[in-house]
N, CA, C, O and CB atoms as a CASP TS submission, in Angstrom:
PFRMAT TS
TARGET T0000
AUTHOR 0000-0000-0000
METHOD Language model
MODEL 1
PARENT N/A
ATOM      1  N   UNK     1      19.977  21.472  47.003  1.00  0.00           N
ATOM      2  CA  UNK     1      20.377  22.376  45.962  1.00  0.00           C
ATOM      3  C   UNK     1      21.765  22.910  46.303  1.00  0.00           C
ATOM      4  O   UNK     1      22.060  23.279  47.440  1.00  0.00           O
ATOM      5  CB  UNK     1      19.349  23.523  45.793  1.00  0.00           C
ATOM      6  N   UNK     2      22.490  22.930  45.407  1.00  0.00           N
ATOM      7  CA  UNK     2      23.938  23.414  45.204  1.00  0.00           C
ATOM      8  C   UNK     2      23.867  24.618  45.960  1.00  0.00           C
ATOM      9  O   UNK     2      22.785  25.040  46.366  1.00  0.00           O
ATOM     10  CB  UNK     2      24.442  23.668  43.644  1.00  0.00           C
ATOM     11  N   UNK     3      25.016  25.239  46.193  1.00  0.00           N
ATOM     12  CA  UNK     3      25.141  27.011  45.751  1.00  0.00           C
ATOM     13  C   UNK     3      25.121  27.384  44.680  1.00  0.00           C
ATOM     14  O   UNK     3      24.319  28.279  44.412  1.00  0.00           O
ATOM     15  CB  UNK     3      26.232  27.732  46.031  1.00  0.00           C
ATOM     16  N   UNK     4      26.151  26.757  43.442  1.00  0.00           N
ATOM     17  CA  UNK     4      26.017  27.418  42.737  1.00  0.00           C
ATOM     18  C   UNK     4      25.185  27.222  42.231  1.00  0.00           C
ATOM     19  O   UNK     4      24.708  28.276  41.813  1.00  0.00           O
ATOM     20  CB  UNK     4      26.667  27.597  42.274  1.00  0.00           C
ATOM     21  N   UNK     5      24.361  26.001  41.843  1.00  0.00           N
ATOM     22  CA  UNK     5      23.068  26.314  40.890  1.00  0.00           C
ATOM     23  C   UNK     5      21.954  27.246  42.012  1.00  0.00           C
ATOM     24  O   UNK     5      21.020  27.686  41.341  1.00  0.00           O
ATOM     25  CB  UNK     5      22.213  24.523  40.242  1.00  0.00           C
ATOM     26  N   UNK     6      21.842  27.597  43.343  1.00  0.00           N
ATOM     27  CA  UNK     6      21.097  28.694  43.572  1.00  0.00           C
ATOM     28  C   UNK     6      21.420  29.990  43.341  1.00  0.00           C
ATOM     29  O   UNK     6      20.597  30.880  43.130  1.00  0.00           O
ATOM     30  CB  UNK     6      20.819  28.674  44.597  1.00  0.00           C
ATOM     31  N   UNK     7      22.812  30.144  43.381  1.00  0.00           N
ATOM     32  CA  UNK     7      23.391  31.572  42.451  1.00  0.00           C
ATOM     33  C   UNK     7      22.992  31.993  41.412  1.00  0.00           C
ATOM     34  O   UNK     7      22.592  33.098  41.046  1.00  0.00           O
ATOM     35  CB  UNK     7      24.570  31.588  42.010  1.00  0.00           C
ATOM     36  N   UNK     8      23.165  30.716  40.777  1.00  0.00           N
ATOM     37  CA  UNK     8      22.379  31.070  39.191  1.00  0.00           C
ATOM     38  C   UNK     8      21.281  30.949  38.994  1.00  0.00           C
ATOM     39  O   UNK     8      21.010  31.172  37.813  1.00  0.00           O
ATOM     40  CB  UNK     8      22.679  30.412  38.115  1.00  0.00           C
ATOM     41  N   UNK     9      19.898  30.518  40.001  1.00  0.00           N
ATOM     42  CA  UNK     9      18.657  31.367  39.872  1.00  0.00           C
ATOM     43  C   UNK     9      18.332  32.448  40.141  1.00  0.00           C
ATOM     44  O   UNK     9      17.350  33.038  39.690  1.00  0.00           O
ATOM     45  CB  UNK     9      17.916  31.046  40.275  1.00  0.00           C
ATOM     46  N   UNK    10      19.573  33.079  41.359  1.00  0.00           N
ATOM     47  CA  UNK    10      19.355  34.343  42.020  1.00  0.00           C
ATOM     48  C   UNK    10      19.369  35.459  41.128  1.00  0.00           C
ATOM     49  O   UNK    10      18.598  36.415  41.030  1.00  0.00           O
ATOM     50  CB  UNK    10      20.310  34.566  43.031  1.00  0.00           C
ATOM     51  N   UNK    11      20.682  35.062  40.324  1.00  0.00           N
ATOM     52  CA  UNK    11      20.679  35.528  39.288  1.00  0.00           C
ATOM     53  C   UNK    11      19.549  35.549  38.034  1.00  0.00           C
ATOM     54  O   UNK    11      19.187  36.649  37.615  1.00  0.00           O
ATOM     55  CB  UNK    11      21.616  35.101  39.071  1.00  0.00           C
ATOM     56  N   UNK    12      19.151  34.658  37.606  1.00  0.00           N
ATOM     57  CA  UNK    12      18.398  34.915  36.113  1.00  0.00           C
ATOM     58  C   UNK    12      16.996  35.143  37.315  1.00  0.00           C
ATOM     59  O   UNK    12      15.973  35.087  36.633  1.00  0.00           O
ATOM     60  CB  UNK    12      18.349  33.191  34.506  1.00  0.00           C
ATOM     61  N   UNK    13      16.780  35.275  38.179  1.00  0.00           N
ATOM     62  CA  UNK    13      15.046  35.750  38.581  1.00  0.00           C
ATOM     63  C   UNK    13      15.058  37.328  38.175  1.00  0.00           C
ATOM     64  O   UNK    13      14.007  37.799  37.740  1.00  0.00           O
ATOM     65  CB  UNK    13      14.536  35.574  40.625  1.00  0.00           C
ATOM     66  N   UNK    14      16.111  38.094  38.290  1.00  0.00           N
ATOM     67  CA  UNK    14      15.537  39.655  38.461  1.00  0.00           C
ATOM     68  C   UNK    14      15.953  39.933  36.203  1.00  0.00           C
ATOM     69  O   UNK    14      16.268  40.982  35.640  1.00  0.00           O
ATOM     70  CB  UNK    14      17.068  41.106  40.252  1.00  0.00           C
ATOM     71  N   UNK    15      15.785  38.772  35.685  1.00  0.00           N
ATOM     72  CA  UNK    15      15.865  38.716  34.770  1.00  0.00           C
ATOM     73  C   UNK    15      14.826  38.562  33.990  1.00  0.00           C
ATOM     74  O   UNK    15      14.499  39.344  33.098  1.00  0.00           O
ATOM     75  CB  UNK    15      16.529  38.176  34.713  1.00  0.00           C
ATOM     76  N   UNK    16      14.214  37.454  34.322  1.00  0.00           N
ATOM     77  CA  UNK    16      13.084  36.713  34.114  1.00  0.00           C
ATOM     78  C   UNK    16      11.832  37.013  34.569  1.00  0.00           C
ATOM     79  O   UNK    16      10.788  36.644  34.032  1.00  0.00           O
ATOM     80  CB  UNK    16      13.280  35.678  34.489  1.00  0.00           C
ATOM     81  N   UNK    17      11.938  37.769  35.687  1.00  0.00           N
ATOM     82  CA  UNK    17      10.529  38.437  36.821  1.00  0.00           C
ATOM     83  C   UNK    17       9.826  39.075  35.457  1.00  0.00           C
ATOM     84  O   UNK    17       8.828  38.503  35.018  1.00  0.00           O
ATOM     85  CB  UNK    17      11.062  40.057  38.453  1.00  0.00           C
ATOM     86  N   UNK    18      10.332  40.240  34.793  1.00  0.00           N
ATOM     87  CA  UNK    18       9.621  41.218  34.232  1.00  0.00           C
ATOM     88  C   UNK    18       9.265  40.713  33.082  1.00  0.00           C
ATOM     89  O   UNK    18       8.116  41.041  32.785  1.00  0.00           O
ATOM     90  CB  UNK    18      10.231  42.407  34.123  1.00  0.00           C
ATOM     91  N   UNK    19      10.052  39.705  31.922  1.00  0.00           N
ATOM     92  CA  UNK    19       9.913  39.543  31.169  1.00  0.00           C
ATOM     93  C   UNK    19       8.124  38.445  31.260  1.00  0.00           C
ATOM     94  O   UNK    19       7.146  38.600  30.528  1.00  0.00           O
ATOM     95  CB  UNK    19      11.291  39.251  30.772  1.00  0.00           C
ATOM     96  N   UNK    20       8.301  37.377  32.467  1.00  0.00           N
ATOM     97  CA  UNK    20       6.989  37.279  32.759  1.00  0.00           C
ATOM     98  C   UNK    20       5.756  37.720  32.804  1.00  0.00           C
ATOM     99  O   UNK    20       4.689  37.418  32.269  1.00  0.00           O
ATOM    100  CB  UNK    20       6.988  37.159  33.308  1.00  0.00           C
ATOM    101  N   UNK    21       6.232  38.715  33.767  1.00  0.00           N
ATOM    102  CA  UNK    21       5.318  39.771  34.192  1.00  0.00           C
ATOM    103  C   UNK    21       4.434  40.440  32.817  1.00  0.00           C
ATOM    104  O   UNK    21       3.241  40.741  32.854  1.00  0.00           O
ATOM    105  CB  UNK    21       6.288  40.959  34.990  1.00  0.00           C
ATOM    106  N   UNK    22       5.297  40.575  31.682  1.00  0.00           N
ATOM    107  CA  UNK    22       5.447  41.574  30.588  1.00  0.00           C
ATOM    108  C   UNK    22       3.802  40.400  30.180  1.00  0.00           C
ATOM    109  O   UNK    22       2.619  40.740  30.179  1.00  0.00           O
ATOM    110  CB  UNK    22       7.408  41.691  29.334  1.00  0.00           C
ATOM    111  N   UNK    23       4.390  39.093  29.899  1.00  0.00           N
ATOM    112  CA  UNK    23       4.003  37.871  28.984  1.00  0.00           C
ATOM    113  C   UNK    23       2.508  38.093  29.965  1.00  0.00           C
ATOM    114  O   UNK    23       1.604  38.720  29.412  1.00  0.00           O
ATOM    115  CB  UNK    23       5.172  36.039  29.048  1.00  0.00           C
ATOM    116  N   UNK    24       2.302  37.656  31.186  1.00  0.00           N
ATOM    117  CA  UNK    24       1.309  37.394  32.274  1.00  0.00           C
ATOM    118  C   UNK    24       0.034  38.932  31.550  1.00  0.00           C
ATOM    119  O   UNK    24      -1.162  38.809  31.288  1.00  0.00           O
ATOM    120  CB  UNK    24       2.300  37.641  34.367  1.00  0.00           C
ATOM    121  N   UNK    25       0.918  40.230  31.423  1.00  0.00           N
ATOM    122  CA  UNK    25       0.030  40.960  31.590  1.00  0.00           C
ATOM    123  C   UNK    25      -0.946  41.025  29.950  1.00  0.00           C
ATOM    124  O   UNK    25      -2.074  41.409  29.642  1.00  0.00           O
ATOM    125  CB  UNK    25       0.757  42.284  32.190  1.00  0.00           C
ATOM    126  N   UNK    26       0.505  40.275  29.033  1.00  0.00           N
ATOM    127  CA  UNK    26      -0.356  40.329  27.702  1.00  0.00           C
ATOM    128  C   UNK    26      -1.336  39.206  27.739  1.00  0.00           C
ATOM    129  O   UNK    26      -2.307  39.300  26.987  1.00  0.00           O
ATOM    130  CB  UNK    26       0.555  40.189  26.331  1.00  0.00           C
ATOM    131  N   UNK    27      -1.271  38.605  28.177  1.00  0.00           N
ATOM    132  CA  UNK    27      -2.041  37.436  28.350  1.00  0.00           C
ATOM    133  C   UNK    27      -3.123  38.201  28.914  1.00  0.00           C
ATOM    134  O   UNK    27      -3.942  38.765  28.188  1.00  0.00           O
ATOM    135  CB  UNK    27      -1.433  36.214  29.223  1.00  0.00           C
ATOM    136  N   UNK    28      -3.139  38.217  29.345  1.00  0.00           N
ATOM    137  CA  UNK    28      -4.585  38.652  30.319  1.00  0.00           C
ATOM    138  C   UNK    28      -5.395  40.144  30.188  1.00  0.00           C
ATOM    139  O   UNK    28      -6.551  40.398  30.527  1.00  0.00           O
ATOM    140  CB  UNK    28      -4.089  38.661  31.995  1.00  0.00           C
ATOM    141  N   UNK    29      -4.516  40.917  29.660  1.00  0.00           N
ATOM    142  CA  UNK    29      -5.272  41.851  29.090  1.00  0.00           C
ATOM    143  C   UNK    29      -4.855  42.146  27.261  1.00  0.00           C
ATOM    144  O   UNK    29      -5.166  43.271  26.872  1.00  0.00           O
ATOM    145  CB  UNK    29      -5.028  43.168  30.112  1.00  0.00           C
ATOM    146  N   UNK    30      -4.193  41.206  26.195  1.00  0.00           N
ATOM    147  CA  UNK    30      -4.461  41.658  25.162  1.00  0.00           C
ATOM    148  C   UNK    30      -5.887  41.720  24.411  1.00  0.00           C
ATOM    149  O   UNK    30      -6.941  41.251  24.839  1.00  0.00           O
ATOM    150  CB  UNK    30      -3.681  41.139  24.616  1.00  0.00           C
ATOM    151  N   UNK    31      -5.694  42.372  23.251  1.00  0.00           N
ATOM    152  CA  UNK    31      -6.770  42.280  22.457  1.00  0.00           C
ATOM    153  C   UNK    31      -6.270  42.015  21.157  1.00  0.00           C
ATOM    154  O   UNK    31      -5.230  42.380  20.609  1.00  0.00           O
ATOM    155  CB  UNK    31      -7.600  43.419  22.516  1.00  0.00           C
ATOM    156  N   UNK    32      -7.451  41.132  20.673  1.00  0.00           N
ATOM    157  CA  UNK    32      -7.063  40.807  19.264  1.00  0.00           C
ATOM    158  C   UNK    32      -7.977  41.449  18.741  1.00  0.00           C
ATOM    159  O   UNK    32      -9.177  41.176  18.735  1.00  0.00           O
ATOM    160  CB  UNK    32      -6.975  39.407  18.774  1.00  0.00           C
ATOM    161  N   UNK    33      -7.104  42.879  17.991  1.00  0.00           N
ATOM    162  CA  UNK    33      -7.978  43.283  16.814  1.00  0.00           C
ATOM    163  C   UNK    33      -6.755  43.861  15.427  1.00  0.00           C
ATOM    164  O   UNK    33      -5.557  44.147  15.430  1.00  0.00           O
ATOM    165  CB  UNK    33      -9.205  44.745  17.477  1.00  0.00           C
ATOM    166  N   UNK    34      -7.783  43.822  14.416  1.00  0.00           N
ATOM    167  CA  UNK    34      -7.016  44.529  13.164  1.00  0.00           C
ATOM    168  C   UNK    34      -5.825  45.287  13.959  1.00  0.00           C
ATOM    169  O   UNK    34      -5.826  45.487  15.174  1.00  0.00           O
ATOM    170  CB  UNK    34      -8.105  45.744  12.175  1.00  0.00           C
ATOM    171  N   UNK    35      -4.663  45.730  12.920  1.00  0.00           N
ATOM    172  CA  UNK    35      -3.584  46.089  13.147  1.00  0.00           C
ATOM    173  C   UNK    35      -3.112  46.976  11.362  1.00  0.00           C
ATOM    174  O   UNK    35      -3.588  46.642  10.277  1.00  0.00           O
ATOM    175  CB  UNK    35      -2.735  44.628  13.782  1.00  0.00           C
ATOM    176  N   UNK    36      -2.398  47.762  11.527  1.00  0.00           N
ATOM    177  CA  UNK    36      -2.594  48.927  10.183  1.00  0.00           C
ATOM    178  C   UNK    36      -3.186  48.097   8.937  1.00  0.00           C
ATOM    179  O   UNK    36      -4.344  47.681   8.974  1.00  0.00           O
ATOM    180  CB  UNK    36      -0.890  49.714   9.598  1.00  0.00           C
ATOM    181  N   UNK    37      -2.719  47.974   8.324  1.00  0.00           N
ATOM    182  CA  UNK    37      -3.613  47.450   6.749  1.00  0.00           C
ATOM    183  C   UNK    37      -4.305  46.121   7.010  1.00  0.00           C
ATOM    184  O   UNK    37      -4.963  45.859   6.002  1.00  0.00           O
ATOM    185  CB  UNK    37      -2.445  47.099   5.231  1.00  0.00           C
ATOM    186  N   UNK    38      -4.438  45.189   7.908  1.00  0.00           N
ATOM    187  CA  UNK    38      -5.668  44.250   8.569  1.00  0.00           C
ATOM    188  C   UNK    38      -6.801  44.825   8.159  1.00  0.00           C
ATOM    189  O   UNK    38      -7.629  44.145   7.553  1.00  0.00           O
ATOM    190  CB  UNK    38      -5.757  44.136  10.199  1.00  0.00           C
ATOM    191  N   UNK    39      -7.025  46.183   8.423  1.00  0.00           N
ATOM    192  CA  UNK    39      -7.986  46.773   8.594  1.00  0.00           C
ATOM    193  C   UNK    39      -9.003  47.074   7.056  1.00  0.00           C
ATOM    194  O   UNK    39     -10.123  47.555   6.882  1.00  0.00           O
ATOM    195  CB  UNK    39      -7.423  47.909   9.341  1.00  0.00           C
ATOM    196  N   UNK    40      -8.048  46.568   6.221  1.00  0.00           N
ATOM    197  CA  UNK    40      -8.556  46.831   4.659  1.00  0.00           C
ATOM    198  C   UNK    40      -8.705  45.878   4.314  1.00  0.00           C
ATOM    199  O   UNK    40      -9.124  45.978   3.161  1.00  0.00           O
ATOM    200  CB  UNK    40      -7.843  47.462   3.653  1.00  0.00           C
ATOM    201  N   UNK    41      -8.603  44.584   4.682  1.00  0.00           N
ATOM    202  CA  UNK    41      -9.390  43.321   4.240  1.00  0.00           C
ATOM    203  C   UNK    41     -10.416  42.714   5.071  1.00  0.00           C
ATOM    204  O   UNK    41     -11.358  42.092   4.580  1.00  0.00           O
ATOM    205  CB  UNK    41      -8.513  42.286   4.017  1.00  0.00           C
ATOM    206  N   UNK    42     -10.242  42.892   6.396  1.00  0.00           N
ATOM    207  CA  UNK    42     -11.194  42.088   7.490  1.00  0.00           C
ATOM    208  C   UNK    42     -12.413  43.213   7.146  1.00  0.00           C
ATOM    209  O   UNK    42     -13.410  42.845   6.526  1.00  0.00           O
ATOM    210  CB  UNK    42     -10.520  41.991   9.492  1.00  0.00           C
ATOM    211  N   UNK    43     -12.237  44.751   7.643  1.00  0.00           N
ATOM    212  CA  UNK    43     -13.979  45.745   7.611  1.00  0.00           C
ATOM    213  C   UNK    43     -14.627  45.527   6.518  1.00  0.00           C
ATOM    214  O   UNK    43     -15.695  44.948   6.720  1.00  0.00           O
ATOM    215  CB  UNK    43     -13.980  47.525   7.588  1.00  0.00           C
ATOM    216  N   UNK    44     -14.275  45.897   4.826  1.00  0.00           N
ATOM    217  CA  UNK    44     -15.222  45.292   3.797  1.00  0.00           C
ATOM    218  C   UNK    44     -16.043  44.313   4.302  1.00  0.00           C
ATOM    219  O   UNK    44     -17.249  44.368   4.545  1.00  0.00           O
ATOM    220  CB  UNK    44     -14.549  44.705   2.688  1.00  0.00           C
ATOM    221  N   UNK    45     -15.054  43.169   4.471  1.00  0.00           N
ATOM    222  CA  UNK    45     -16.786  41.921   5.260  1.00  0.00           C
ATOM    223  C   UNK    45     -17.087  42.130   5.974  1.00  0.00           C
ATOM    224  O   UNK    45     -18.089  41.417   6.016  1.00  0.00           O
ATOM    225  CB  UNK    45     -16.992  40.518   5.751  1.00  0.00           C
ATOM    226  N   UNK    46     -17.062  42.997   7.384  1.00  0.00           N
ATOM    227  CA  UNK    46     -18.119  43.107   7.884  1.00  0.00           C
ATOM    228  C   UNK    46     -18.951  43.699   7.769  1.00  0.00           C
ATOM    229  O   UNK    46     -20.015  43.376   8.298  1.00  0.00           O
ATOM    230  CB  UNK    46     -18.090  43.164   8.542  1.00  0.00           C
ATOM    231  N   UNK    47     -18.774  45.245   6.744  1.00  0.00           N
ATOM    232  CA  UNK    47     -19.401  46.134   6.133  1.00  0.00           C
ATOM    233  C   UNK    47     -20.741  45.415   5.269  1.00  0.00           C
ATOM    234  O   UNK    47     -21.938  45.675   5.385  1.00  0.00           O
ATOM    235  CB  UNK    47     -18.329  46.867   5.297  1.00  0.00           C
ATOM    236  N   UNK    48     -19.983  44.306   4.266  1.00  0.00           N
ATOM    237  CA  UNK    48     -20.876  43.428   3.711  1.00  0.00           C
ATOM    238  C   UNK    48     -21.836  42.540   4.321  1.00  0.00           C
ATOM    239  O   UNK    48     -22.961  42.262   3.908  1.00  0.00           O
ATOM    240  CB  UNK    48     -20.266  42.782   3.094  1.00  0.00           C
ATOM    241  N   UNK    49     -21.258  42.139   5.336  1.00  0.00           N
ATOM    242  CA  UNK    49     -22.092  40.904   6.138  1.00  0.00           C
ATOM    243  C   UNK    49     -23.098  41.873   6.725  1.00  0.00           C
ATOM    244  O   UNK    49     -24.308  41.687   6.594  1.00  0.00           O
ATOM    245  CB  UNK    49     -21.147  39.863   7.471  1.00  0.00           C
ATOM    246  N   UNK    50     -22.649  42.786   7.298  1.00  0.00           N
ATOM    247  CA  UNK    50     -23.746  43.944   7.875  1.00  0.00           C
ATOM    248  C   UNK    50     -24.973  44.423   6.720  1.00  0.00           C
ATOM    249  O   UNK    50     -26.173  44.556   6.963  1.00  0.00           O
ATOM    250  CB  UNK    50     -22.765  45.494   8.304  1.00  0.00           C
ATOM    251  N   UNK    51     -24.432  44.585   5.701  1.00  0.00           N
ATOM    252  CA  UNK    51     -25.557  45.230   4.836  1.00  0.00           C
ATOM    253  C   UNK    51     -26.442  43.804   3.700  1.00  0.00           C
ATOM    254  O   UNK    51     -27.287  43.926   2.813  1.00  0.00           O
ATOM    255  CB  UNK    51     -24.572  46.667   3.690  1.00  0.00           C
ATOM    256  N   UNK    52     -25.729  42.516   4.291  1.00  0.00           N
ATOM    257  CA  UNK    52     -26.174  41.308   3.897  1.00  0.00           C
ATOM    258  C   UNK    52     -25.935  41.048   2.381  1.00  0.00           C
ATOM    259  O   UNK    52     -26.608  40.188   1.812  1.00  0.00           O
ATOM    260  CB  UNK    52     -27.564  41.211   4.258  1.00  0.00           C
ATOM    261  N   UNK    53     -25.054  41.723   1.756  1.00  0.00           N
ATOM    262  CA  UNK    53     -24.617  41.061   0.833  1.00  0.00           C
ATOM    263  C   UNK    53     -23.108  40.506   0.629  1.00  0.00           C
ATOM    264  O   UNK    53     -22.360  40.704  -0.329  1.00  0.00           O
ATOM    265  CB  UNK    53     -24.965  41.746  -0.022  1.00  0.00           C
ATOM    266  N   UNK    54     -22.955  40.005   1.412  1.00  0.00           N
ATOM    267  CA  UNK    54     -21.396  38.884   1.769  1.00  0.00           C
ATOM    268  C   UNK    54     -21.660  37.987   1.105  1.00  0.00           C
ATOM    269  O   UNK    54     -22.595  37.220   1.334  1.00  0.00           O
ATOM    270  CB  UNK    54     -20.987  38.183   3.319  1.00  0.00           C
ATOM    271  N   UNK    55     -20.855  37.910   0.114  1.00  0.00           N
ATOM    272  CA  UNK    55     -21.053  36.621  -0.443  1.00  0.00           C
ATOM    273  C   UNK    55     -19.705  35.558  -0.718  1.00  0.00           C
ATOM    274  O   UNK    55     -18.664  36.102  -0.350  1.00  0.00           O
ATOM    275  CB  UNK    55     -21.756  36.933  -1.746  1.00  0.00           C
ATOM    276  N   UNK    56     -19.469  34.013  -1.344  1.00  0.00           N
ATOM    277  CA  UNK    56     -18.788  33.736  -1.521  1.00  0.00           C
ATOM    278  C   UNK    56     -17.145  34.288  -2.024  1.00  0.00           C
ATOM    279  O   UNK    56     -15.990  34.015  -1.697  1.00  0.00           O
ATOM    280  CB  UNK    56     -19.427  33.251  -1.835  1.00  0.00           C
ATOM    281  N   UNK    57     -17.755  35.123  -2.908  1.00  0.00           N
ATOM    282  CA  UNK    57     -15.636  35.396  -3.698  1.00  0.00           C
ATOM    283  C   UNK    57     -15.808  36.457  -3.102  1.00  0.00           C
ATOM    284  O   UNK    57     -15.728  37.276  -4.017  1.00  0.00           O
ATOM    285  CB  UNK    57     -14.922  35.635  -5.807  1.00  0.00           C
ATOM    286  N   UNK    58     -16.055  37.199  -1.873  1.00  0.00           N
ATOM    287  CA  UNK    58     -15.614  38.327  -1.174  1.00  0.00           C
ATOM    288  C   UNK    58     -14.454  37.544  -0.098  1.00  0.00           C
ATOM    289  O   UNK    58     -13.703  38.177   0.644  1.00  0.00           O
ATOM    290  CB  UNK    58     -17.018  39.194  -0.394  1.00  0.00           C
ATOM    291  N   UNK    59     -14.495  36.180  -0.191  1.00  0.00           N
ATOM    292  CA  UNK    59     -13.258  35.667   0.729  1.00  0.00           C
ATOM    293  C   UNK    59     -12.153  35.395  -0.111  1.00  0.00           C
ATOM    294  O   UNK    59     -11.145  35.082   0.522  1.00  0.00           O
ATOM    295  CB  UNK    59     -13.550  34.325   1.570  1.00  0.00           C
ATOM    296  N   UNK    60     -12.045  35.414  -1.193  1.00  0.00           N
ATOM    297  CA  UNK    60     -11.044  35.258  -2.353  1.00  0.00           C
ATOM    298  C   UNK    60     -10.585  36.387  -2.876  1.00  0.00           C
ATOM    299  O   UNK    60      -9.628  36.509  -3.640  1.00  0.00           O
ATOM    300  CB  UNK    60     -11.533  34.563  -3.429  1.00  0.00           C
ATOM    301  N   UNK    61     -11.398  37.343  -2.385  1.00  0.00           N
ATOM    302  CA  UNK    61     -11.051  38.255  -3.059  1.00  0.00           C
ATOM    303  C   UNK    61      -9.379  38.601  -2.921  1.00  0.00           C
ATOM    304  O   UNK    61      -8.966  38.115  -1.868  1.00  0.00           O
ATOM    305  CB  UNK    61     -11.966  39.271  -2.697  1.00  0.00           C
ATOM    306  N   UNK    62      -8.387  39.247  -3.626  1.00  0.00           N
ATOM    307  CA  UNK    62      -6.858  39.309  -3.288  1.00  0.00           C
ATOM    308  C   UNK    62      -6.972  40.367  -2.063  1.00  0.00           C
ATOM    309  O   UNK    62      -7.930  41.139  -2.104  1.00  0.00           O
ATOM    310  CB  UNK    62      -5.762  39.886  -4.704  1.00  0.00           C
ATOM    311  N   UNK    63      -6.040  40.461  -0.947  1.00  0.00           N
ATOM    312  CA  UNK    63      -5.394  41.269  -0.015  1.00  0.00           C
ATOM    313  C   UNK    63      -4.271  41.342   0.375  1.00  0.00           C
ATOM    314  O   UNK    63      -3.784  40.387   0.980  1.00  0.00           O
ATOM    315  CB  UNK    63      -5.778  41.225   0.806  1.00  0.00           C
ATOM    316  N   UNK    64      -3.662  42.310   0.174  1.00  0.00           N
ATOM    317  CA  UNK    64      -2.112  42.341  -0.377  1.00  0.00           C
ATOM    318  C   UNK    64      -1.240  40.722  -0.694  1.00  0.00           C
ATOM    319  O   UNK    64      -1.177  40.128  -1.771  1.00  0.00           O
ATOM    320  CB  UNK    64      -1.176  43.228   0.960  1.00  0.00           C
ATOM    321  N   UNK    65      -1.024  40.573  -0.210  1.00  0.00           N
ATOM    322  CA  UNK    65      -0.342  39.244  -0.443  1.00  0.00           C
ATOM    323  C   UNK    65      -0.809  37.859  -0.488  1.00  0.00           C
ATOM    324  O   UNK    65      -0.098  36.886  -0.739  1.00  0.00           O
ATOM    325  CB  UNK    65       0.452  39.156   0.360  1.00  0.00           C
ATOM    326  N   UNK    66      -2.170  37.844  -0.201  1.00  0.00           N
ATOM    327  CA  UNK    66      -2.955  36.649   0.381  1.00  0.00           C
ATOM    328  C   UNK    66      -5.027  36.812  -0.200  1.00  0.00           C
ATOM    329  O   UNK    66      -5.813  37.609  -0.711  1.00  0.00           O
ATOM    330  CB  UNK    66      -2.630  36.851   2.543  1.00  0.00           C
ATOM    331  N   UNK    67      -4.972  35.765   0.226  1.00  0.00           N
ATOM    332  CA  UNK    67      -6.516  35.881   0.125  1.00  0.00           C
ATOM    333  C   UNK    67      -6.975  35.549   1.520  1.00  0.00           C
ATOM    334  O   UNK    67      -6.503  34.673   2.244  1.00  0.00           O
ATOM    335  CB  UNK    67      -7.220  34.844  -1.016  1.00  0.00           C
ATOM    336  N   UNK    68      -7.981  36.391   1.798  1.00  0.00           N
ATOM    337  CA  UNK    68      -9.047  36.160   3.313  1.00  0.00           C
ATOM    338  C   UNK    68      -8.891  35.382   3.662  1.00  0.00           C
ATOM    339  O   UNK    68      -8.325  35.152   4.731  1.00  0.00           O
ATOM    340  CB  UNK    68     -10.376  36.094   3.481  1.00  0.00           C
ATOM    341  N   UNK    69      -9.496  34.350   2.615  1.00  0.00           N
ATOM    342  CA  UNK    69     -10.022  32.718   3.127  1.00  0.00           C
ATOM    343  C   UNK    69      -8.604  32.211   3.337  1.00  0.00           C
ATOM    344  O   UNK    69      -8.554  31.341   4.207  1.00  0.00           O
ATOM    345  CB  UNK    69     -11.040  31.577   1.800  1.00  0.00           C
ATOM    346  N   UNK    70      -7.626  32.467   2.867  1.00  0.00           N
ATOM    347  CA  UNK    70      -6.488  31.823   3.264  1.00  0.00           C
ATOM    348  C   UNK    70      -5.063  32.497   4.029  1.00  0.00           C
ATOM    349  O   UNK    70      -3.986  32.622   3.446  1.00  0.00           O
ATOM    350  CB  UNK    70      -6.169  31.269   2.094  1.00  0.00           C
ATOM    351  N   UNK    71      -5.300  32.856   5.321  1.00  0.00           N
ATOM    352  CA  UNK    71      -4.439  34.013   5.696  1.00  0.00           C
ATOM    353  C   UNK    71      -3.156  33.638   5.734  1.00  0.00           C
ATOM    354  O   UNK    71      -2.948  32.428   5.826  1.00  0.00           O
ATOM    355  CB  UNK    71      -4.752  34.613   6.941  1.00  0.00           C
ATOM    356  N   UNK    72      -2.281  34.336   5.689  1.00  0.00           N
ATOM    357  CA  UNK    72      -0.447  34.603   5.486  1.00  0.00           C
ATOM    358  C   UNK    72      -0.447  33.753   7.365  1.00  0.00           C
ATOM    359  O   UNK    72       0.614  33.583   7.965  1.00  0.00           O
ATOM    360  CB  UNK    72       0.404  37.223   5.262  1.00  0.00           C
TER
END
């Protein structure tokens, strides 16, 4: 290995460390849930599926821009 191409890892590591680090920790501890208005199309069905009347055009139904069955 060169110098200079080890210069220029020396360089981009205290660059790159955290942004990893950042990625490593979402990885491993995110969660996937609803997020602000998510929350007004995904709960109805489960509300429904819970009280057992979910039915077909509750996935068609419109949500802001999209339908359930077919997400943005």
């Amino acid at each position: 290995m060169t110098l200079k191409r080890s210069r220029t890892l020396a360089e981009l590591l205290p660059i790159a460390a955290p942004l990893l680090l950042i990625g490593l920790l979402i990885f491993r501890n995110g969660v996937d849930t609803p997020f602000w208005d998510e929350w007004d199309g995904t709960a109805p069905l489960f509300e429904k599926m819970a009280a057992g009347t979910l039915g077909f055009a509750d996935f068609f139904a419109q949500h802001n821009e999209h339908r359930i069955l077919f997400p943005d």
